[in-house]
N, CA, C and O atoms as a CHARMM CRD file, in Angstrom:
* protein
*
  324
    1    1 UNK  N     23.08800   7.38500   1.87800 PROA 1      0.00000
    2    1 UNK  CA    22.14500   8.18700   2.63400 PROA 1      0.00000
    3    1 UNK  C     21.49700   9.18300   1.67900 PROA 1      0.00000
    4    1 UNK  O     22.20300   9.63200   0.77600 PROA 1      0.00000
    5    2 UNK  N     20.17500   9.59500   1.78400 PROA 2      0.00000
    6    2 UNK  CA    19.60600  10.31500   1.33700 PROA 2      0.00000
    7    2 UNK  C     19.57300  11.67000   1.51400 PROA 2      0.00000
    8    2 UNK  O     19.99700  11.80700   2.66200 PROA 2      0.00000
    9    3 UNK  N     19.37900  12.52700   1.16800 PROA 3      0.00000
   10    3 UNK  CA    18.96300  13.95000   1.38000 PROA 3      0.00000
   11    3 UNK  C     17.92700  14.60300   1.01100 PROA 3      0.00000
   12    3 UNK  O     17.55400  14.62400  -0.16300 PROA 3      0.00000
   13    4 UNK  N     17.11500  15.44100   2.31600 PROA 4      0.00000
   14    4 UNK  CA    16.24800  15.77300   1.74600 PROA 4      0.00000
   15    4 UNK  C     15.54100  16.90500   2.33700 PROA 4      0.00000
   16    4 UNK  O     15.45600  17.03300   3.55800 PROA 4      0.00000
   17    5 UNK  N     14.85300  18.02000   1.21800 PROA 5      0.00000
   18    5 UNK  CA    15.04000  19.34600   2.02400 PROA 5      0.00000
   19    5 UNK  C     13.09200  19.14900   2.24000 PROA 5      0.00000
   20    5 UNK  O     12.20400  18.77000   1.47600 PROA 5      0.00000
   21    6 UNK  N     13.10400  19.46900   3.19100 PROA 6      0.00000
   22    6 UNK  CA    11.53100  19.47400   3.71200 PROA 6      0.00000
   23    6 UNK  C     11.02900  20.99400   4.04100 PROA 6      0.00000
   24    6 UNK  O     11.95100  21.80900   4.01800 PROA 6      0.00000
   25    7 UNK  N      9.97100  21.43100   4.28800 PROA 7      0.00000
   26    7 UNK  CA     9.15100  22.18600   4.71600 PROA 7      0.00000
   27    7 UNK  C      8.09700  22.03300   5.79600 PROA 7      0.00000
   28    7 UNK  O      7.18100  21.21200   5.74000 PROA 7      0.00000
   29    8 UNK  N      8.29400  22.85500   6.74000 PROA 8      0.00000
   30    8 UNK  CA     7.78900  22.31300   7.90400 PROA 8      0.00000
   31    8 UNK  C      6.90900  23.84900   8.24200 PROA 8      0.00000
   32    8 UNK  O      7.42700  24.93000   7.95900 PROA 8      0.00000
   33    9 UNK  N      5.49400  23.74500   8.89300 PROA 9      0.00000
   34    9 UNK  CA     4.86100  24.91200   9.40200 PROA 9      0.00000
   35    9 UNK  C      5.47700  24.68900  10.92600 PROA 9      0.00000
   36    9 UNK  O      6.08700  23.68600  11.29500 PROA 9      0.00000
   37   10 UNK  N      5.25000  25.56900  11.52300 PROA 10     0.00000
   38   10 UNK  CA     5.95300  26.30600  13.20100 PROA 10     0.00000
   39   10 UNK  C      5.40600  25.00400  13.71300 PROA 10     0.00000
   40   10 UNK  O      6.24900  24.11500  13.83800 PROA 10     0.00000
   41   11 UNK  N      4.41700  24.76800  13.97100 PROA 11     0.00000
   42   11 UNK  CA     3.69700  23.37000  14.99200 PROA 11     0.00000
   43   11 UNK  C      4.54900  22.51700  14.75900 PROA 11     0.00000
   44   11 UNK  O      4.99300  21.93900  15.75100 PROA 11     0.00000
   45   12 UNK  N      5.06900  22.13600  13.46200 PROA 12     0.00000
   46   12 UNK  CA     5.45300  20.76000  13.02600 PROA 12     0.00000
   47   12 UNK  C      7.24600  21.27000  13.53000 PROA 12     0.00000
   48   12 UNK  O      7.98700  20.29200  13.63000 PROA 12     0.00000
   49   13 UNK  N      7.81100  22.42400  13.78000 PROA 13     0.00000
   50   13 UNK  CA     9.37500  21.92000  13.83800 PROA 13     0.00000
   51   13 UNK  C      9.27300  22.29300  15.04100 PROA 13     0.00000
   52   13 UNK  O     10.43500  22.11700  15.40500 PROA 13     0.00000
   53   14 UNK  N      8.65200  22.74000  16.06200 PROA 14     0.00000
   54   14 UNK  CA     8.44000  22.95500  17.85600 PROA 14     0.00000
   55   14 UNK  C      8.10600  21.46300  18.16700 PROA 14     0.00000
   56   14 UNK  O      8.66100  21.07100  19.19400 PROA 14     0.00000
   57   15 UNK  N      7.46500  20.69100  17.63800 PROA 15     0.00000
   58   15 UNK  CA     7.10200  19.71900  17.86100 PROA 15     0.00000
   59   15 UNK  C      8.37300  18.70000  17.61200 PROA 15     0.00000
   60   15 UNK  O      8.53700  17.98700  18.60200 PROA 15     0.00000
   61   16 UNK  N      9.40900  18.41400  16.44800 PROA 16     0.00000
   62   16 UNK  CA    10.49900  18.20600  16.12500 PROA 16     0.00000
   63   16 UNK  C     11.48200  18.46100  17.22900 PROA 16     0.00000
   64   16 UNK  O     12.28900  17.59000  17.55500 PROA 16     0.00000
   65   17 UNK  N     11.41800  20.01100  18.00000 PROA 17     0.00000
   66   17 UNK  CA    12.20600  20.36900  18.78800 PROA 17     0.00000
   67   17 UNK  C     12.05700  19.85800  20.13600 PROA 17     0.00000
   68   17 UNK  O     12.98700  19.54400  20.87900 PROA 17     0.00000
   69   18 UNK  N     10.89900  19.80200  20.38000 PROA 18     0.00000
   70   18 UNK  CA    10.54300  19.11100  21.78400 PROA 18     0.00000
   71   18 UNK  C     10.72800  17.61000  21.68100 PROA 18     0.00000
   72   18 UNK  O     11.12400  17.16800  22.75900 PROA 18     0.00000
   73   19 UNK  N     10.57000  16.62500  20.70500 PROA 19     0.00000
   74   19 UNK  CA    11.49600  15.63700  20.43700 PROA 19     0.00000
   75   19 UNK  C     12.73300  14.99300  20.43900 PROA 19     0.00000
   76   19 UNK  O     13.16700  13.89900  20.80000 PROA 19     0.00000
   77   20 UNK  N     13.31000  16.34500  19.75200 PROA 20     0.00000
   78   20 UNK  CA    14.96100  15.97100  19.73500 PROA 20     0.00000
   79   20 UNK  C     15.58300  16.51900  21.54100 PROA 20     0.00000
   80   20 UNK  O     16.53200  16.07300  22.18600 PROA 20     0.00000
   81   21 UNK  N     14.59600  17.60900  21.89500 PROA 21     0.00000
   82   21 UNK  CA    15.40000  17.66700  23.42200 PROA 21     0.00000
   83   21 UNK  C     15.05300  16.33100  24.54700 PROA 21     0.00000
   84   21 UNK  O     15.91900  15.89400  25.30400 PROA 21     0.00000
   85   22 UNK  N     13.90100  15.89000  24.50500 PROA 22     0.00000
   86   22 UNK  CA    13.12500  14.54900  25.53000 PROA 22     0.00000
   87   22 UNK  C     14.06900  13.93300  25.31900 PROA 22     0.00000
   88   22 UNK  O     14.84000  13.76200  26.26300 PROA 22     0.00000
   89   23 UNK  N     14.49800  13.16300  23.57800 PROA 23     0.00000
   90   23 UNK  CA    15.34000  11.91000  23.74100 PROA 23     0.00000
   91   23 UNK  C     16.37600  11.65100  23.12900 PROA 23     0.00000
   92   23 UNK  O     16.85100  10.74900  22.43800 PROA 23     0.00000
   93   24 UNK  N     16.84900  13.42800  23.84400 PROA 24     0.00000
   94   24 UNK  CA    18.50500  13.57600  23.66700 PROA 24     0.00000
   95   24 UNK  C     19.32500  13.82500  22.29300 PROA 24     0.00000
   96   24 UNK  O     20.55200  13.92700  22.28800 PROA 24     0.00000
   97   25 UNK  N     18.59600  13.90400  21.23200 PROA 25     0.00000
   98   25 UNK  CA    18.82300  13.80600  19.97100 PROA 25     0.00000
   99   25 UNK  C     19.97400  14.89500  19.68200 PROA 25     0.00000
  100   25 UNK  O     20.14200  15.85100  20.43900 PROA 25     0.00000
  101   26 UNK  N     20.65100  14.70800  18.68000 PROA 26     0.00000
  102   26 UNK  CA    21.29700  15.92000  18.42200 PROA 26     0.00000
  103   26 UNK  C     20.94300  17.13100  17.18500 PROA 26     0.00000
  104   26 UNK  O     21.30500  18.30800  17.17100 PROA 26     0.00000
  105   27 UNK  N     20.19100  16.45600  16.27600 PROA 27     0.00000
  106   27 UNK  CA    19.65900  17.73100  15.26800 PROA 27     0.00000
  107   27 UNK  C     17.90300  17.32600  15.10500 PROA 27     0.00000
  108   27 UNK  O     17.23800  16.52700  15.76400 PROA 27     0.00000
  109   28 UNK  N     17.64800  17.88800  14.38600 PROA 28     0.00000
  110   28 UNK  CA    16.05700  17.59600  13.91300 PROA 28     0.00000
  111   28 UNK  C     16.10700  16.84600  12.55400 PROA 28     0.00000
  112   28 UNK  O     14.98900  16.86600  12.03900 PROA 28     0.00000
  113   29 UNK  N     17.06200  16.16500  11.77200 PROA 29     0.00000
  114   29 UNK  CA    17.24100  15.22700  11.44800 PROA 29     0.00000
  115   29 UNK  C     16.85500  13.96400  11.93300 PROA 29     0.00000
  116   29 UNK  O     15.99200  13.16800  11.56100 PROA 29     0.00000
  117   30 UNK  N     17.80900  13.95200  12.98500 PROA 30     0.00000
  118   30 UNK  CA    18.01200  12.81100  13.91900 PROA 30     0.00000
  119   30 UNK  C     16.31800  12.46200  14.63900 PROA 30     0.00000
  120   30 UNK  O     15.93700  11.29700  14.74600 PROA 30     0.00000
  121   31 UNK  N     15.44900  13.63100  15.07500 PROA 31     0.00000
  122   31 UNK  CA    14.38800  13.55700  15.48200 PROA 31     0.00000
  123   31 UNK  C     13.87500  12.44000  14.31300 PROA 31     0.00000
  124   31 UNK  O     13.71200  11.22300  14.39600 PROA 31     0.00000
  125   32 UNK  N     13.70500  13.31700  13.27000 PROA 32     0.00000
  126   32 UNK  CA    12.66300  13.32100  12.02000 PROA 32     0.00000
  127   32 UNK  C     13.11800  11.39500  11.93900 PROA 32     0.00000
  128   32 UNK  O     12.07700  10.77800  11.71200 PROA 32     0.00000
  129   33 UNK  N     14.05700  10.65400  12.03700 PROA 33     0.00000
  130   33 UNK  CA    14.54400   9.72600  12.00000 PROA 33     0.00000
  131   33 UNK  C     13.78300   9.01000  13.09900 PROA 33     0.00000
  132   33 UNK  O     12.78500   8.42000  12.68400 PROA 33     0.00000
  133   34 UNK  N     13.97800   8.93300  14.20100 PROA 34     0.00000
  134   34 UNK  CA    13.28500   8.85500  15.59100 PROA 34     0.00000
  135   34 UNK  C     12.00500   8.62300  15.04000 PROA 34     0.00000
  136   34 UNK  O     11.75900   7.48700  14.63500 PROA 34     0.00000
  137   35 UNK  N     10.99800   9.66600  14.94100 PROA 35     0.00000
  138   35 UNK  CA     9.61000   9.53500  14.48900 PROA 35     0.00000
  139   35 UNK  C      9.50300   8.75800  13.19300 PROA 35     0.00000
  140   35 UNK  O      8.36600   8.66100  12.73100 PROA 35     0.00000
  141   36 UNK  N     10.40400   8.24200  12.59300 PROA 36     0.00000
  142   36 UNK  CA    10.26300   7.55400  11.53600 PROA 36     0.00000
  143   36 UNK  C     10.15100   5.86400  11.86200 PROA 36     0.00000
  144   36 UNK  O      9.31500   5.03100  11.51300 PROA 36     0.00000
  145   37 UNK  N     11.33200   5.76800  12.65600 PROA 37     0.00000
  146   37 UNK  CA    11.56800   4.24800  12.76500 PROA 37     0.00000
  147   37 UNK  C     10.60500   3.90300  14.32100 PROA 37     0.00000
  148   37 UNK  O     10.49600   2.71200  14.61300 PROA 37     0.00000
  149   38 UNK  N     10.07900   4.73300  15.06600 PROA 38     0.00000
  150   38 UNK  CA     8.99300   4.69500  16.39000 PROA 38     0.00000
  151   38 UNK  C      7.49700   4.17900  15.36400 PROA 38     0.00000
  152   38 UNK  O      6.94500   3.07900  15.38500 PROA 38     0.00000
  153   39 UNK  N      7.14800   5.34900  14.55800 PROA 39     0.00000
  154   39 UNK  CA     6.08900   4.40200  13.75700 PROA 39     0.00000
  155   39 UNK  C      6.37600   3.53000  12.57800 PROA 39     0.00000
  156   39 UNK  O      5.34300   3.36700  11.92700 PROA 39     0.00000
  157   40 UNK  N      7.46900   2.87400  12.03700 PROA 40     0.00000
  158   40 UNK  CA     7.28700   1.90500  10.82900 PROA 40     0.00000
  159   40 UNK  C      6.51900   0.90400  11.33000 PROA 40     0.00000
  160   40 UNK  O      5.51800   0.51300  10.73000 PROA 40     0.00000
  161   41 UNK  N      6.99300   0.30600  12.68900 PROA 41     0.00000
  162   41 UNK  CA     6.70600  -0.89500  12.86000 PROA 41     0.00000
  163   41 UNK  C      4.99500  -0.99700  13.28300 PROA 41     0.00000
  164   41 UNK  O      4.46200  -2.10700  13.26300 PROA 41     0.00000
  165   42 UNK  N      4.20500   0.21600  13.65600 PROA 42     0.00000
  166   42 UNK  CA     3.29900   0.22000  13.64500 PROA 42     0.00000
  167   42 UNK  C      2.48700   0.00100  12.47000 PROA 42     0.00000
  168   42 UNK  O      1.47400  -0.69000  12.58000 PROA 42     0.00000
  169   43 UNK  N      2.87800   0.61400  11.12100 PROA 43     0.00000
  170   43 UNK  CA     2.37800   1.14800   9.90800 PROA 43     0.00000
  171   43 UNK  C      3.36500  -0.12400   8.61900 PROA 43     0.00000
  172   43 UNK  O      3.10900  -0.03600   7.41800 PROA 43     0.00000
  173   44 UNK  N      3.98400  -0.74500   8.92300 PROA 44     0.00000
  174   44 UNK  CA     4.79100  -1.31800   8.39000 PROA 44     0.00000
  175   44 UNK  C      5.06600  -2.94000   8.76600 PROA 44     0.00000
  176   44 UNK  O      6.02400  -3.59800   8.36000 PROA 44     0.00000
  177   45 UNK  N      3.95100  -3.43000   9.67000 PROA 45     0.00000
  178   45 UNK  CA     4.45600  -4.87500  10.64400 PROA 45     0.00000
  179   45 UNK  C      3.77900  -5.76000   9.54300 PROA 45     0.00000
  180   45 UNK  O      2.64700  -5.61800   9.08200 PROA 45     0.00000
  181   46 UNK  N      4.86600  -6.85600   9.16900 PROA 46     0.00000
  182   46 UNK  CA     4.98400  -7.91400   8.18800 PROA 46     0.00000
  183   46 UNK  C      3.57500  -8.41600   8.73100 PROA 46     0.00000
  184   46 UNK  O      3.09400  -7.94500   9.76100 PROA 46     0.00000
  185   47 UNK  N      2.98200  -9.33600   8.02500 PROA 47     0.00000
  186   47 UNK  CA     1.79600 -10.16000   8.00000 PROA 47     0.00000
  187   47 UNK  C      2.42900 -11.60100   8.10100 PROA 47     0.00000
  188   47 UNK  O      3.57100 -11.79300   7.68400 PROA 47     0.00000
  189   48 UNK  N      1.66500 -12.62700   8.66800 PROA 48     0.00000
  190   48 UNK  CA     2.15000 -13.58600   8.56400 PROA 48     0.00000
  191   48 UNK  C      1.79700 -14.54400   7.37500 PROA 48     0.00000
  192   48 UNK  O      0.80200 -14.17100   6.75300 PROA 48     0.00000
  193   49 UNK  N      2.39600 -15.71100   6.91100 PROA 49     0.00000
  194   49 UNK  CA     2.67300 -16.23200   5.93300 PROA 49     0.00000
  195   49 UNK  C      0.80800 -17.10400   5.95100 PROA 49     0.00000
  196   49 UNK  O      0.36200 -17.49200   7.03100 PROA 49     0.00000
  197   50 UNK  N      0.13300 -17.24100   4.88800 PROA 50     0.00000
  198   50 UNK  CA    -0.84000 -17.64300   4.60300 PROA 50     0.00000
  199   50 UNK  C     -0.99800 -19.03800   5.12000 PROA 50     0.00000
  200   50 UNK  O     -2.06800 -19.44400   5.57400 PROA 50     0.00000
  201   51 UNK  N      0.19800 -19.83900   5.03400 PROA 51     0.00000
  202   51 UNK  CA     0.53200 -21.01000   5.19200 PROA 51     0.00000
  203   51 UNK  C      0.65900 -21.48000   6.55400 PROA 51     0.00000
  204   51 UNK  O      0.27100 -22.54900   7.02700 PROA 51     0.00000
  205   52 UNK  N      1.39700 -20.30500   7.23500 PROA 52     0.00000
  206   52 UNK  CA     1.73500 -20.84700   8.54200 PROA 52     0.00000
  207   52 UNK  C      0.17400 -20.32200   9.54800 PROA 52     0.00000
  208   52 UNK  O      0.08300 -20.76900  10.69200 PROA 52     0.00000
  209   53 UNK  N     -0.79300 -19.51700   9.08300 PROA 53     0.00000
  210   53 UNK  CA    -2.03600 -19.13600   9.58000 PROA 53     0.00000
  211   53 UNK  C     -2.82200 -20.65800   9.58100 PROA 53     0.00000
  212   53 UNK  O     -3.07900 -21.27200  10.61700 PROA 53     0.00000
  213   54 UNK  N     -3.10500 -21.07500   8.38100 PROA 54     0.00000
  214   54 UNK  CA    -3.54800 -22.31100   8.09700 PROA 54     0.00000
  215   54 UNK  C     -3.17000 -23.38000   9.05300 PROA 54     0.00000
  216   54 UNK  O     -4.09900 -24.12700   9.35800 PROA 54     0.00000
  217   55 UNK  N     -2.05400 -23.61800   9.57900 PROA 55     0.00000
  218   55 UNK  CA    -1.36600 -24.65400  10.17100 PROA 55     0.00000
  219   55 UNK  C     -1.68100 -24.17500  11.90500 PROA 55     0.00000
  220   55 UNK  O     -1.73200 -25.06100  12.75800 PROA 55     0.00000
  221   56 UNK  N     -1.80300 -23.25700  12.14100 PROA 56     0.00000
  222   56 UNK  CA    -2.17200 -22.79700  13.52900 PROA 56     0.00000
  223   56 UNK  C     -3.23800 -22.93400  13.62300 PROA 56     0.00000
  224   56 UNK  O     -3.57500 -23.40300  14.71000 PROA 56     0.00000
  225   57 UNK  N     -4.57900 -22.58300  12.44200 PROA 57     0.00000
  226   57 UNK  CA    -5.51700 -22.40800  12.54400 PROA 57     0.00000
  227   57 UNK  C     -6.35700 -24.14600  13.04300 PROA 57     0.00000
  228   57 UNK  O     -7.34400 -24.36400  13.74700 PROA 57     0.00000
  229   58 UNK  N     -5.52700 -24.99300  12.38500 PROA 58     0.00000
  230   58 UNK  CA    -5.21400 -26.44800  12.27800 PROA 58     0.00000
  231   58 UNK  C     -5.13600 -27.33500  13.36800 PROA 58     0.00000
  232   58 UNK  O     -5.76900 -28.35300  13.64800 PROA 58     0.00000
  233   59 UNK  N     -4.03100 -26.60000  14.04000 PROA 59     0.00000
  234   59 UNK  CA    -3.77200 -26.69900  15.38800 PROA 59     0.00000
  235   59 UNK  C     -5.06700 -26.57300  16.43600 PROA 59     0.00000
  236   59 UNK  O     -5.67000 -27.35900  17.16700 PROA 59     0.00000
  237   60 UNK  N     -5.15500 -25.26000  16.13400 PROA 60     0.00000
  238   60 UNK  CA    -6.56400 -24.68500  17.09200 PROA 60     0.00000
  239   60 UNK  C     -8.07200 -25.27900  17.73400 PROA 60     0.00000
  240   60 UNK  O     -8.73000 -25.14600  18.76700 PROA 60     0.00000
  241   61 UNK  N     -8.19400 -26.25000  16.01800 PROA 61     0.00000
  242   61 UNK  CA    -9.01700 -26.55200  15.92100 PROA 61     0.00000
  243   61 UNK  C     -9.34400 -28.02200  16.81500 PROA 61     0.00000
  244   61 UNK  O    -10.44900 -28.24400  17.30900 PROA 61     0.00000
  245   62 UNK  N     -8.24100 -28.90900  16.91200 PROA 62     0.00000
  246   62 UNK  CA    -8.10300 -30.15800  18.05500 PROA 62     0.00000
  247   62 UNK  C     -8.43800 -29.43500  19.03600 PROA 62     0.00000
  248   62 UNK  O     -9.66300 -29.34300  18.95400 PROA 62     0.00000
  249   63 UNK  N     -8.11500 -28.91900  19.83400 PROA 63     0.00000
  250   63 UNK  CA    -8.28000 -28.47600  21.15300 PROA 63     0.00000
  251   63 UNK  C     -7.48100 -27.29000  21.35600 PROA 63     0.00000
  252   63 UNK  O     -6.77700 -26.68900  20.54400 PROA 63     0.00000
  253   64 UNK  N     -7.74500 -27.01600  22.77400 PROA 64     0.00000
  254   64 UNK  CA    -6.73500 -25.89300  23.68100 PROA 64     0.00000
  255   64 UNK  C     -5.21700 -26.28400  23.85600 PROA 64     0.00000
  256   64 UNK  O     -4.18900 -25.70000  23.51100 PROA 64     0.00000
  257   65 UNK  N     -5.50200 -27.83900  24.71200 PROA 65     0.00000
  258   65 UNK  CA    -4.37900 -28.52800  25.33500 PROA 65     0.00000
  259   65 UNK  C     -4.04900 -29.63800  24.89600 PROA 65     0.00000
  260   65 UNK  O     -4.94500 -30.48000  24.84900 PROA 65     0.00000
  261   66 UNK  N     -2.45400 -30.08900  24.35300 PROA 66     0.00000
  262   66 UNK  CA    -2.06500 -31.18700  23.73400 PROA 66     0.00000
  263   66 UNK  C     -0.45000 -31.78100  24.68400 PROA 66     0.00000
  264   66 UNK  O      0.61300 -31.16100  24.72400 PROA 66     0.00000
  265   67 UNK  N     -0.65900 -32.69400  25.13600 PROA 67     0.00000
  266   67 UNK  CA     0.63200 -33.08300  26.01800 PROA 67     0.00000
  267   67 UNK  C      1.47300 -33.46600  24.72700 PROA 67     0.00000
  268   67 UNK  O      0.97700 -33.95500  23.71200 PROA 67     0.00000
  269   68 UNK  N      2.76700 -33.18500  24.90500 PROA 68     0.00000
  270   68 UNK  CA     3.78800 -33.88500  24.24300 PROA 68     0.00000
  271   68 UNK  C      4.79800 -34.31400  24.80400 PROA 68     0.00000
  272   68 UNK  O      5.38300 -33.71500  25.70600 PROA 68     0.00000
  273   69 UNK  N      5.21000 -35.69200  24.21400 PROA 69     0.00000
  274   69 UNK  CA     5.75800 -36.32500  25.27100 PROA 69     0.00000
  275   69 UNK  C      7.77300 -35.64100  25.39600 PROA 69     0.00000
  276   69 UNK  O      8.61000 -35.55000  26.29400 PROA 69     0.00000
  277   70 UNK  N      7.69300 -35.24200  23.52800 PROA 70     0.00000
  278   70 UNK  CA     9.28800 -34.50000  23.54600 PROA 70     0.00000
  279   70 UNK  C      8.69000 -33.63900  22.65200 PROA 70     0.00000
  280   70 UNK  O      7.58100 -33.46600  22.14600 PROA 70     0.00000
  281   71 UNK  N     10.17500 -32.98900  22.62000 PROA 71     0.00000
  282   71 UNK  CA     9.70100 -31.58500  21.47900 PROA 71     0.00000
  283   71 UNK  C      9.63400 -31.80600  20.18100 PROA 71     0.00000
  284   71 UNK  O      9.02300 -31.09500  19.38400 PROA 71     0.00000
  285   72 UNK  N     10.64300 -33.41100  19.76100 PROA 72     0.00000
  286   72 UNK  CA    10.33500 -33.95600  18.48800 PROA 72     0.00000
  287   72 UNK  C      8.94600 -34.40500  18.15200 PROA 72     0.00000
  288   72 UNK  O      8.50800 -34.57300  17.01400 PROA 72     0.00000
  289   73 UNK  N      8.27400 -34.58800  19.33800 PROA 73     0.00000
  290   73 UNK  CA     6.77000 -34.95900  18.62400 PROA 73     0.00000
  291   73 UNK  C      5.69300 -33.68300  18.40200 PROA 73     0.00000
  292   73 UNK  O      4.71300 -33.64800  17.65700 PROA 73     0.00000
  293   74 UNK  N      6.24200 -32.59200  19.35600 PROA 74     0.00000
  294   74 UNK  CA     5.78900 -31.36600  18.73200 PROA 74     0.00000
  295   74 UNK  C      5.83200 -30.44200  17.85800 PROA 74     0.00000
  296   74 UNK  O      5.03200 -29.62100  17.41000 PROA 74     0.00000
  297   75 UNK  N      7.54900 -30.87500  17.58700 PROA 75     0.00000
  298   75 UNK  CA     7.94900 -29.94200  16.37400 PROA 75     0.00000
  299   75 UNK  C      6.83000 -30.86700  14.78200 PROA 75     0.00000
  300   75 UNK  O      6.08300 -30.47100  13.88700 PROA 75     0.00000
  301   76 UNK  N      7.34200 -32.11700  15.23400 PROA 76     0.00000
  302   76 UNK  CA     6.47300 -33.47500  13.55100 PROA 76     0.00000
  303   76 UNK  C      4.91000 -32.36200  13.84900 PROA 76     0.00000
  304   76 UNK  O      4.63500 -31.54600  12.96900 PROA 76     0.00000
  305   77 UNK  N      4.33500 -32.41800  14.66000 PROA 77     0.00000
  306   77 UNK  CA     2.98700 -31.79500  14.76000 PROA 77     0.00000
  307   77 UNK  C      3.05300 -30.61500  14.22100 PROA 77     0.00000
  308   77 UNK  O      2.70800 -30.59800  13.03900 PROA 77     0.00000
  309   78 UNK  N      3.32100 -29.78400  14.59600 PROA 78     0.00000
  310   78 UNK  CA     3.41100 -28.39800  13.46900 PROA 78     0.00000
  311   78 UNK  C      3.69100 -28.02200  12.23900 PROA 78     0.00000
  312   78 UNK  O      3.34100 -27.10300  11.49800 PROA 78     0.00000
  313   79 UNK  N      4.88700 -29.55500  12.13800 PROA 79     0.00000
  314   79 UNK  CA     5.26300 -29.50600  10.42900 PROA 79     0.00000
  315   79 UNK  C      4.44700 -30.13500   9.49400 PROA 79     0.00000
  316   79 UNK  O      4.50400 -29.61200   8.38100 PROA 79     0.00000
  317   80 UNK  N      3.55500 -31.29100   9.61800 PROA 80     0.00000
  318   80 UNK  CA     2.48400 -31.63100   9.52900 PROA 80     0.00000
  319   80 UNK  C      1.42700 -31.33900   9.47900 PROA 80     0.00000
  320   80 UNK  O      0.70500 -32.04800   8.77900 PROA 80     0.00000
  321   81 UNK  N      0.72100 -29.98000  10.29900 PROA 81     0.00000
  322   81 UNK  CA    -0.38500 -29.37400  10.60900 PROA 81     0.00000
  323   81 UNK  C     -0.94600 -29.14000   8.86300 PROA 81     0.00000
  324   81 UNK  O     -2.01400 -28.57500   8.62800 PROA 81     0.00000
């Protein structure tokens, strides 16, 4: 674990404080943690693989709607695409 000493103006640790009381938190650590892992996934969401865009894009392009008769002939279709 890390440590780390921060500096905060009044807005920014009232704001911390009204955090850690809403969702129960126990220090402003724990907040500062909270607001960390609430936006990674916003600011941080993987991209998808170049490859597998291509193969959807692939897909797309036949049509909307494709019957399959099992899932083995859908899975060969995607691996194929």
């Amino acid at each position: 674990m890390v440590q780390a000493m921060i500096t905060l103006e009044e807005h920014q640790d009232r704001v911390l404080t009204i955090i850690k009381g809403k969702y129960g938190l126990k220090n402003k650590s724990d907040a500062i943690n909270f607001v960390i892992e609430k936006f990674e996934s916003e600011f941080l969401e993987p991209e998808l693989k170049p490859e597998f865009v291509k193969r959807i894009q692939k897909i797309e392009k036949r049509g909307k709607f494709i019957h399959y008769k099992s899932i083995e002939d859908l899975r060969k279709d995607v691996e194929n695409a």
